[in-house]
SESE-747403 format. One record per atom (N, C-alpha, C): x, y, z; chain; residue in three letters; atom name; residue number from 0. Coordinates in steps of 0.2 Angstrom, whole numbers, plus 5000, padded with zeros to 4 digits. Layout:
<rs>
- X_Y_Z_A_ALA_CA_NUM
...
</rs>
This chain:
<rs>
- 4365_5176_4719_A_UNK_N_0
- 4366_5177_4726_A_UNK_CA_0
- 4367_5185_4727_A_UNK_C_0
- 4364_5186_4732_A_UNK_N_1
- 4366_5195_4736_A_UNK_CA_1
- 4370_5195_4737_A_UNK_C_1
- 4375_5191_4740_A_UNK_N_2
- 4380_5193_4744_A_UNK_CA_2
- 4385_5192_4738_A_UNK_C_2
- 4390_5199_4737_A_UNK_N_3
- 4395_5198_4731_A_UNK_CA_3
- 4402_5200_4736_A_UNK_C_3
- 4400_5201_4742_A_UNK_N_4
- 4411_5203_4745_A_UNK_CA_4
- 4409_5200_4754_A_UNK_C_4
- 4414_5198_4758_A_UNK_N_5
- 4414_5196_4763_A_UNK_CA_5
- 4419_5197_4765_A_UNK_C_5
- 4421_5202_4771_A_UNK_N_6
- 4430_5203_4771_A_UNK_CA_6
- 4429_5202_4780_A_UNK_C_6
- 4435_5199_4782_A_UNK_N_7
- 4435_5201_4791_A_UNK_CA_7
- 4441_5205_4792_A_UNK_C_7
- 4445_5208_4794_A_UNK_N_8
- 4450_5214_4796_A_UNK_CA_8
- 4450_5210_4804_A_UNK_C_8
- 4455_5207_4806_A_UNK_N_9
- 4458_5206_4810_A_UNK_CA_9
- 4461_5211_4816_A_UNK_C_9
- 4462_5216_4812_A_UNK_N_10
- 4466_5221_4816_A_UNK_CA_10
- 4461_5227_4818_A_UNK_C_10
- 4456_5227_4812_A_UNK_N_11
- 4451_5233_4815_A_UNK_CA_11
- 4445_5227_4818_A_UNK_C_11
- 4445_5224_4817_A_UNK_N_12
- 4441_5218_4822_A_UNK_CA_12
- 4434_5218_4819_A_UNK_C_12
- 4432_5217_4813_A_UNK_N_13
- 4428_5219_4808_A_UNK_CA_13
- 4426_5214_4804_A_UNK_C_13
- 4419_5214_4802_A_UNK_N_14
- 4416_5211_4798_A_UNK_CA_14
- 4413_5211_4794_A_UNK_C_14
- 4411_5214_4788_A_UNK_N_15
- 4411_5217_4783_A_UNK_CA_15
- 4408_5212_4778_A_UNK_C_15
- 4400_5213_4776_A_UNK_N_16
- 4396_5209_4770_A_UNK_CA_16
- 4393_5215_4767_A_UNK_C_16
- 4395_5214_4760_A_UNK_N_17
- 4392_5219_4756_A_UNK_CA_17
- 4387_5213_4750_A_UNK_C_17
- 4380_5214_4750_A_UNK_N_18
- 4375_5212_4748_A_UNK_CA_18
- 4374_5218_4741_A_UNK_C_18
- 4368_5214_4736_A_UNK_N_19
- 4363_5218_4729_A_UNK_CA_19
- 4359_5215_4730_A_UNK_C_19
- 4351_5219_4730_A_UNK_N_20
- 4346_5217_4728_A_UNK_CA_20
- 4344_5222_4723_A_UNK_C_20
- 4338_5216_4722_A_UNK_N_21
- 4335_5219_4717_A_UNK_CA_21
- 4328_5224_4717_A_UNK_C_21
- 4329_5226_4722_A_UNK_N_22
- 4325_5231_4725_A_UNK_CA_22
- 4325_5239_4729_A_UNK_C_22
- 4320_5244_4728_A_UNK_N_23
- 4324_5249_4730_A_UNK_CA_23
- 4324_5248_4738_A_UNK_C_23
- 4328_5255_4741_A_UNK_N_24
- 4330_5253_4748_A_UNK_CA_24
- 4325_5254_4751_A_UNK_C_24
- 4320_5257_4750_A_UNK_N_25
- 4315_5258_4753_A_UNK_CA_25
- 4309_5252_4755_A_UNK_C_25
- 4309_5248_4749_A_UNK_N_26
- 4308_5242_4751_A_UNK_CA_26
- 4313_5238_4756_A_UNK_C_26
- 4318_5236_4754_A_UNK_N_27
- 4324_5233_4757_A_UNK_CA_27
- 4323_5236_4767_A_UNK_C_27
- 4323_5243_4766_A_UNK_N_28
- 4321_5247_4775_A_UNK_CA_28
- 4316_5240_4778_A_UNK_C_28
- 4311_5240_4774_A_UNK_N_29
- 4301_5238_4777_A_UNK_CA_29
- 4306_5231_4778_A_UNK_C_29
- 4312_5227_4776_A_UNK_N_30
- 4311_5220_4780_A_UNK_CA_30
- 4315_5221_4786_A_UNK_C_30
- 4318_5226_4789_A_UNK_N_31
- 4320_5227_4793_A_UNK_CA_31
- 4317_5231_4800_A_UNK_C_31
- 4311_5236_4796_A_UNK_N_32
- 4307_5239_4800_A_UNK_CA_32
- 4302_5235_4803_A_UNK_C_32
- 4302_5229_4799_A_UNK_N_33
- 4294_5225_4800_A_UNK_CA_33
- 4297_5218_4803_A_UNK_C_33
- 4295_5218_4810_A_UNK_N_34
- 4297_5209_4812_A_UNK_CA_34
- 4295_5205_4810_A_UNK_C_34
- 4289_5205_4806_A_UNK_N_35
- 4287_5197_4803_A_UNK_CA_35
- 4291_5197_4796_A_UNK_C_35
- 4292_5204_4793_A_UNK_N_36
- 4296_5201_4789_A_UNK_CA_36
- 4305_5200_4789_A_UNK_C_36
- 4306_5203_4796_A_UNK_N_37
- 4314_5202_4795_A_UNK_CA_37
- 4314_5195_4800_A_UNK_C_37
- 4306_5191_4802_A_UNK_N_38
- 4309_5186_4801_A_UNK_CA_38
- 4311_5181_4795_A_UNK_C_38
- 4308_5183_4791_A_UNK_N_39
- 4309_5179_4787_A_UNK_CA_39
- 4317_5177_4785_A_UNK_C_39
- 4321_5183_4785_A_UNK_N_40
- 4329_5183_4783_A_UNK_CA_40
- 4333_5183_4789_A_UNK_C_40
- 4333_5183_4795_A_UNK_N_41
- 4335_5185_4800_A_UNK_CA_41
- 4343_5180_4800_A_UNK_C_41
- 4338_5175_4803_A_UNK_N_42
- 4342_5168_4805_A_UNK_CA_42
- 4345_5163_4795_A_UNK_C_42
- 4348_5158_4797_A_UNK_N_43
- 4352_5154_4791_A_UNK_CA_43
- 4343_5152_4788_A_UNK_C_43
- 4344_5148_4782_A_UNK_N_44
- 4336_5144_4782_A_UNK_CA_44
- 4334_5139_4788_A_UNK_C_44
- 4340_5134_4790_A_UNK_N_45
- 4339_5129_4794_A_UNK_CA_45
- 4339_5133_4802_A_UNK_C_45
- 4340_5138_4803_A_UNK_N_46
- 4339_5140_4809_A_UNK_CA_46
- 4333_5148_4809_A_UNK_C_46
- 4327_5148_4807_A_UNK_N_47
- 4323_5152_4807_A_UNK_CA_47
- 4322_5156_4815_A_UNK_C_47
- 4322_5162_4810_A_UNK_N_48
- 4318_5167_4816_A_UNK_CA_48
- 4312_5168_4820_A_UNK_C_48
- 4314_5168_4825_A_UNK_N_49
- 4305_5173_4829_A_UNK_CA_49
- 4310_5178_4832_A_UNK_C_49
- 4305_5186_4831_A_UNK_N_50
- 4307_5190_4833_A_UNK_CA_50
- 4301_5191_4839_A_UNK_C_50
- 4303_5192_4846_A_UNK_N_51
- 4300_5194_4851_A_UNK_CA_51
- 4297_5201_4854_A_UNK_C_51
- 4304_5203_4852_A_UNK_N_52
- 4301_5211_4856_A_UNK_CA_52
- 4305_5218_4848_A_UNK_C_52
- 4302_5221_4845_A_UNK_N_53
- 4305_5224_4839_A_UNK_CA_53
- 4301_5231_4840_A_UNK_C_53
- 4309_5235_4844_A_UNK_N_54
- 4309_5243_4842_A_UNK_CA_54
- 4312_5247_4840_A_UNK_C_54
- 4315_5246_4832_A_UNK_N_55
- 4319_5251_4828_A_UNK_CA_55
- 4319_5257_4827_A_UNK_C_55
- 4318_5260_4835_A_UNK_N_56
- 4320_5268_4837_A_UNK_CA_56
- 4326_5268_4838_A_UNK_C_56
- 4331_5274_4840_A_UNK_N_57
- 4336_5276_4842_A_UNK_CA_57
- 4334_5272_4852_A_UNK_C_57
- 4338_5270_4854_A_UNK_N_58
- 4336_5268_4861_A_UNK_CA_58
- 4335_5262_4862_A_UNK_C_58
- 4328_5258_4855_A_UNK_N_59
- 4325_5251_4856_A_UNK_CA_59
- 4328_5246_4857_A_UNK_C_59
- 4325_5241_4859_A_UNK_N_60
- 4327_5234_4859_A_UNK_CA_60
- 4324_5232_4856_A_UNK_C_60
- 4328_5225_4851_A_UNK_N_61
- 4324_5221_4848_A_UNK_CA_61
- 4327_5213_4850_A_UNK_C_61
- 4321_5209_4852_A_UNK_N_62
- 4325_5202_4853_A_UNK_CA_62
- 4321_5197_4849_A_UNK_C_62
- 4327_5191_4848_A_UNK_N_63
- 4325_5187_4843_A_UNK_CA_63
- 4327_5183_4847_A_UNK_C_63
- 4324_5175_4843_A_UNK_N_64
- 4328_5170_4845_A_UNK_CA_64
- 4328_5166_4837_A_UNK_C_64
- 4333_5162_4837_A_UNK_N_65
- 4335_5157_4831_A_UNK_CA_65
- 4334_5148_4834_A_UNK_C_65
- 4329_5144_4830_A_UNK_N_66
- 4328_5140_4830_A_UNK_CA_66
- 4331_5134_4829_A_UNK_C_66
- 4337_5128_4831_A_UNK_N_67
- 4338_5123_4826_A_UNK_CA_67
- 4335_5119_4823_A_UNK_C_67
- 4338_5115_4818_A_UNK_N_68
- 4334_5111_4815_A_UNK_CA_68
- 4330_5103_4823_A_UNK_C_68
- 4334_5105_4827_A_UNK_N_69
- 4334_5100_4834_A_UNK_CA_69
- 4329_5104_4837_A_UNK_C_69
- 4327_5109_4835_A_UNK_N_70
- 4322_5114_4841_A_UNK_CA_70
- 4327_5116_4847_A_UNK_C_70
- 4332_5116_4847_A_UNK_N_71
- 4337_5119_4850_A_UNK_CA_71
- 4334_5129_4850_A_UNK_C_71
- 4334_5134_4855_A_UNK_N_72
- 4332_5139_4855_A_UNK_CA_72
- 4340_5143_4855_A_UNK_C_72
- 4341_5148_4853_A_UNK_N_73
- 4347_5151_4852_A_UNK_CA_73
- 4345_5159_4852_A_UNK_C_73
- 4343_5162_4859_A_UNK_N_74
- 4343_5170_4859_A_UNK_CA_74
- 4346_5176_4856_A_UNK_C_74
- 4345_5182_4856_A_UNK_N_75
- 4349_5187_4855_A_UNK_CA_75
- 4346_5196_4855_A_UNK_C_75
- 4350_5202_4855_A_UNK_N_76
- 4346_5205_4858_A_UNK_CA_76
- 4350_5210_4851_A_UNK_C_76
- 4347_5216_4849_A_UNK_N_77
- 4350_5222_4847_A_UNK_CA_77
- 4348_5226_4852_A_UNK_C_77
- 4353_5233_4855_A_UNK_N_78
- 4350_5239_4858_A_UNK_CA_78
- 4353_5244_4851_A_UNK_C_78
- 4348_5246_4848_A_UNK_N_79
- 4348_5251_4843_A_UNK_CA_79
- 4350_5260_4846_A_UNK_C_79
- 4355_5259_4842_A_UNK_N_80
- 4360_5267_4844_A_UNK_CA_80
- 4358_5272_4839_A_UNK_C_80
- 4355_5268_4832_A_UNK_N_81
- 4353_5277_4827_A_UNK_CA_81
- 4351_5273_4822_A_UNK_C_81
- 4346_5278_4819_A_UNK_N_82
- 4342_5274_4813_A_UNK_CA_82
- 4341_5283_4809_A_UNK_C_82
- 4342_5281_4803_A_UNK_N_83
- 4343_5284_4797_A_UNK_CA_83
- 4339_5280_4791_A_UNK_C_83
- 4332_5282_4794_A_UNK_N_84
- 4328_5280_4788_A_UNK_CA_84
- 4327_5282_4782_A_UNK_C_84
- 4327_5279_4776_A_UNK_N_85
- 4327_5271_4776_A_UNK_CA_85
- 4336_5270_4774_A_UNK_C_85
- 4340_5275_4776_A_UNK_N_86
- 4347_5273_4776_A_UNK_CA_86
- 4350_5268_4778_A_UNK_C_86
- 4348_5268_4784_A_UNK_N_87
- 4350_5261_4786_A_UNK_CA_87
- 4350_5264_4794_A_UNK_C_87
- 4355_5259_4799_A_UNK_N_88
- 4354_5262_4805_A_UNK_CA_88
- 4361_5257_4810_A_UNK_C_88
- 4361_5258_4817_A_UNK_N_89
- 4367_5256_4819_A_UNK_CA_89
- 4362_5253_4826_A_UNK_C_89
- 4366_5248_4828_A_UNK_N_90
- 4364_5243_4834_A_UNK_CA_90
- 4370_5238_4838_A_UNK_C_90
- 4367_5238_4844_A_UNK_N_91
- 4374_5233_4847_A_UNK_CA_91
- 4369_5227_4846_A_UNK_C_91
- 4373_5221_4843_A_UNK_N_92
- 4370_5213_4843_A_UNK_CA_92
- 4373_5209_4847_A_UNK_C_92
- 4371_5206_4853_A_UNK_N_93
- 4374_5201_4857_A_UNK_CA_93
- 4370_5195_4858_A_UNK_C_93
- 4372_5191_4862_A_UNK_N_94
- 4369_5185_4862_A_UNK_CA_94
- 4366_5185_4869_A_UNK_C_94
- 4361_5180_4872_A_UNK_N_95
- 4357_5179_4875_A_UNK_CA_95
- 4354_5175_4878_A_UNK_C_95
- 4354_5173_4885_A_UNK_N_96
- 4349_5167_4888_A_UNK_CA_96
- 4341_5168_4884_A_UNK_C_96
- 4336_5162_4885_A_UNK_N_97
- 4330_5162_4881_A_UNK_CA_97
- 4326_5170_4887_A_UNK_C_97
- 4327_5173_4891_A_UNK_N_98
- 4326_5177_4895_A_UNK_CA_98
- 4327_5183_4892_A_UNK_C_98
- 4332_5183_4888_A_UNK_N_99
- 4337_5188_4884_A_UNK_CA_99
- 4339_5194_4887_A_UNK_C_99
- 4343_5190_4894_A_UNK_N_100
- 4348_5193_4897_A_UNK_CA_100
- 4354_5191_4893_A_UNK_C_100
- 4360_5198_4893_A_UNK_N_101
- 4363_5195_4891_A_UNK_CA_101
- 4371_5191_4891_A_UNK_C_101
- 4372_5187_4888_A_UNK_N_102
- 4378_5184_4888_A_UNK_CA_102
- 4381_5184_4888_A_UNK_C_102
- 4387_5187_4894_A_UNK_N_103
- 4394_5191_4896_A_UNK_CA_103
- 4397_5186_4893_A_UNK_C_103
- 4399_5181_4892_A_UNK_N_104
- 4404_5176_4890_A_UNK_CA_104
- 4402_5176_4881_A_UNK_C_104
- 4399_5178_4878_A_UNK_N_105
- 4399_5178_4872_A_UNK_CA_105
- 4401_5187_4868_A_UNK_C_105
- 4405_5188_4863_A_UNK_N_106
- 4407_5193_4862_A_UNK_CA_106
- 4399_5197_4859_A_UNK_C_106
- 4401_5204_4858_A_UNK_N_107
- 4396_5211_4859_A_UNK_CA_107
- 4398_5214_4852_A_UNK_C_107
- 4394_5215_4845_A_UNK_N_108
- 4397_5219_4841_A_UNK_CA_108
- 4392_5222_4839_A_UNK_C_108
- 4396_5230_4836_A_UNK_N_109
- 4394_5235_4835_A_UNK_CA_109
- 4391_5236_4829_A_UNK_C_109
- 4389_5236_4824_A_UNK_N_110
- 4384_5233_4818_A_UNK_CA_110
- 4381_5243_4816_A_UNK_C_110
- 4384_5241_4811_A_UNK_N_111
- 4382_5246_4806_A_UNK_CA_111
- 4379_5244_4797_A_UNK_C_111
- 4372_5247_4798_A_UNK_N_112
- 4369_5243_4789_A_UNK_CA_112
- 4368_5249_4789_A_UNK_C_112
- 4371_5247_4782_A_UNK_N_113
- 4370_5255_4776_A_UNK_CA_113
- 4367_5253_4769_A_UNK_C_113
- 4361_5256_4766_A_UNK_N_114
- 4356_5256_4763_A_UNK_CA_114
- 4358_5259_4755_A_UNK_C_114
- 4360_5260_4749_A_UNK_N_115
- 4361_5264_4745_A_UNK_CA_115
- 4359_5263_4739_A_UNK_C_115
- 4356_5268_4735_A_UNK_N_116
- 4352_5265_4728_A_UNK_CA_116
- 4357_5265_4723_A_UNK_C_116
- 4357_5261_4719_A_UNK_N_117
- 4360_5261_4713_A_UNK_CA_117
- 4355_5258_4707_A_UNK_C_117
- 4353_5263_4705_A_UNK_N_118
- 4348_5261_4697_A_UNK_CA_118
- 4344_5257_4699_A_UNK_C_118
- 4339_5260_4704_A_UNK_N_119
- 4334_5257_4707_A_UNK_CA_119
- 4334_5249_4710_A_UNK_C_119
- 4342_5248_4710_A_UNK_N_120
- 4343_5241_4715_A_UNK_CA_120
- 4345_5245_4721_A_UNK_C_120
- 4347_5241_4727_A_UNK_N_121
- 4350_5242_4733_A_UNK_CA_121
- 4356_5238_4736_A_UNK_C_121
- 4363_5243_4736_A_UNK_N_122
- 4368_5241_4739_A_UNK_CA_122
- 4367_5240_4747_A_UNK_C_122
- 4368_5235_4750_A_UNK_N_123
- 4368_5235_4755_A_UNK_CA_123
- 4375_5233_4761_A_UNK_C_123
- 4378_5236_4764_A_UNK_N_124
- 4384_5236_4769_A_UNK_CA_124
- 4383_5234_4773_A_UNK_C_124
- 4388_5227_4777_A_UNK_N_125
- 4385_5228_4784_A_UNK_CA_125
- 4392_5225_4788_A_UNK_C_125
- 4393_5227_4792_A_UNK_N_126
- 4398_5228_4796_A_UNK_CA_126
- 4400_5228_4803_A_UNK_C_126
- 4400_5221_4805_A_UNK_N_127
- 4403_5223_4814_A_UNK_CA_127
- 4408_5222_4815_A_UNK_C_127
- 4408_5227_4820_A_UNK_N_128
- 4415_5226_4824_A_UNK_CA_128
- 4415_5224_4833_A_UNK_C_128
- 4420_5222_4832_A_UNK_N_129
- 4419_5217_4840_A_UNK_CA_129
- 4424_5221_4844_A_UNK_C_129
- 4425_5222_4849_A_UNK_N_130
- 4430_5225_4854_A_UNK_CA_130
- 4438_5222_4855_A_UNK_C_130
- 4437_5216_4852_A_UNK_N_131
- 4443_5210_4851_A_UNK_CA_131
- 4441_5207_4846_A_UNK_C_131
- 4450_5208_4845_A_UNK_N_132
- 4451_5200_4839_A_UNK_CA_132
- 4450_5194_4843_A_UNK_C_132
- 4449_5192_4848_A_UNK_N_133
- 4447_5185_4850_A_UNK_CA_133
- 4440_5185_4851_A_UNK_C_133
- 4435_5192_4851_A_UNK_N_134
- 4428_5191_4851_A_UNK_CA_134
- 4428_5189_4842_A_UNK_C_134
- 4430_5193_4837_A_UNK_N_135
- 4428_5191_4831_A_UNK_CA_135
- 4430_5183_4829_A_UNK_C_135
- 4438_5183_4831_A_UNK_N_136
- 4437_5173_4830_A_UNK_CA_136
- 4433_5170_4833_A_UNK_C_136
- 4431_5171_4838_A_UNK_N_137
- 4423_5166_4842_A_UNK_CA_137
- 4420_5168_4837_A_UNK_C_137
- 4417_5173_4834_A_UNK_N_138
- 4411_5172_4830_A_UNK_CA_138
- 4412_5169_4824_A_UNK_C_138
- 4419_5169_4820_A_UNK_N_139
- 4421_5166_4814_A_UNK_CA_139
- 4420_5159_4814_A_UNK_C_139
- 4421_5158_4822_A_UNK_N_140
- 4425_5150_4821_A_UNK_CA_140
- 4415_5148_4824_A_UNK_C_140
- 4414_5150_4825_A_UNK_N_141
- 4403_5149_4827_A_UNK_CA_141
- 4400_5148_4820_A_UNK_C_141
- 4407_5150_4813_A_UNK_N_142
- 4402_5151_4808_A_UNK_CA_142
- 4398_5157_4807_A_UNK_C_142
- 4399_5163_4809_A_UNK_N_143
- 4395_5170_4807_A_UNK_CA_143
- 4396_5172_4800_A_UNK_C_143
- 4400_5170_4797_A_UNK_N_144
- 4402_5172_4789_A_UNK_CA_144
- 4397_5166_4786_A_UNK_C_144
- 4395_5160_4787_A_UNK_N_145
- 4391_5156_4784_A_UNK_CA_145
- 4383_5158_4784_A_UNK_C_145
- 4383_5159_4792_A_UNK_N_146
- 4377_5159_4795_A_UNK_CA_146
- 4373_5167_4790_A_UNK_C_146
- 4378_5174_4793_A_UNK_N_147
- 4375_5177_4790_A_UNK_CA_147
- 4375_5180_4782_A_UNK_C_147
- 4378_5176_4779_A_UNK_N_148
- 4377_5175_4771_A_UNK_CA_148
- 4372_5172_4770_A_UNK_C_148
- 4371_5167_4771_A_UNK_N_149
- 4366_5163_4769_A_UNK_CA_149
- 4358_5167_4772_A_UNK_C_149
- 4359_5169_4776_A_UNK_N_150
- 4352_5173_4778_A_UNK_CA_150
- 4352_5178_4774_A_UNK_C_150
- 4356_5182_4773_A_UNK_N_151
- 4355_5189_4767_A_UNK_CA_151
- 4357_5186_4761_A_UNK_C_151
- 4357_5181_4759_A_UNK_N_152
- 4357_5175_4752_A_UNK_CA_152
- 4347_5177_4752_A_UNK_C_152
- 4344_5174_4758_A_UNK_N_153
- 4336_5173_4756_A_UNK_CA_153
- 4332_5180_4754_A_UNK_C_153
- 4336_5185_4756_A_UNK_N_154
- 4332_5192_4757_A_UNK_CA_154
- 4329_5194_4747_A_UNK_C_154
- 4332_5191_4743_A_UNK_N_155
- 4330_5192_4736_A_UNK_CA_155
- 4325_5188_4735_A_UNK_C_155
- 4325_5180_4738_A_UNK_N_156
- 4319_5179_4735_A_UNK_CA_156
- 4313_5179_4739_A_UNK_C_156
- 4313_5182_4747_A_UNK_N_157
- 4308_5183_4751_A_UNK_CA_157
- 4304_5191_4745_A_UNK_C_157
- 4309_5196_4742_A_UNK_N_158
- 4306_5202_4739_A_UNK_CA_158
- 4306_5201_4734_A_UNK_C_158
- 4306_5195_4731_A_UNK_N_159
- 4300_5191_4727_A_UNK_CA_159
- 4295_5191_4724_A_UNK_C_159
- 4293_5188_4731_A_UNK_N_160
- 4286_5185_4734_A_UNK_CA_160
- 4281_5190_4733_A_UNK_C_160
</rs>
């Protein structure tokens, strides 16, 4: 499995998954640069992605939505703040009507992924932080430690294929 550390810091209001693949970051960059393939890994298995609108500049928006196994629709939106290709890049993730307006009642985090080679694999960091400890226990107790392991769990055998 990719995912080898999952820490959350309560007090810096953070959430922290360090992933390995087995690929350089340059490819690991293309699933994130590319919608059809970050949908692949986006959402858990049982909740797949479509991503709608995908612009990984400084500035863009990119909007998803996540699938249930019920057909249930589950929106969300990045506004991208810096990208440091293929280093990695920084974005605000929130949640979203299927309009992908966004969801004042649901917490807003600030997400940082960082990209780095080691022996032609790639360490990958990723990191939000939420403005409150009561916005990160919402997302804990929603399941965001399961949900987004389990989708950066598929990222190895989607670079497979």
């Amino acid at each position: 499995m990719p995912v080898t550390d999952v820490t959350h810091d309560m007090d810096t209001r953070s959430l922290t998954i360090t992933a390995e693949f087995a690929a350089p970051v340059e490819r690991v960059w293309q699933i994130y640069a590319d919608p059809r393939q970050l949908e692949k890994v986006w959402g858990p298995p049982s909740y797949p992605a479509t991503v709608v609108e995908h612009d990984l500049t400084p500035g863009g928006r990119v909007t998803y939505y996540m699938t249930s196994p019920e057909g249930e629709k589950f929106a969300g939106y990045w506004k991208v703040t810096s990208v440091d290709e293929p280093r990695g890049f920084t974005f605000e993730d929130g949640f979203a009507d299927l309009e992908f307006t966004p969801n004042p009642d649901l917490p807003v985090s600030t997400n940082v992924y960082a990209f780095t080679e080691q022996d032609g694999r790639t360490r990958a960091t990723y990191v939000a932080t939420y403005a409150t400890a009561e916005g990160l226990q919402k997302v804990l107790e929603m399941g965001a430690v399961e949900g987004a392991s389990s989708a950066i769990n598929q990222i190895d055998e989607f670079l497979a294929r």
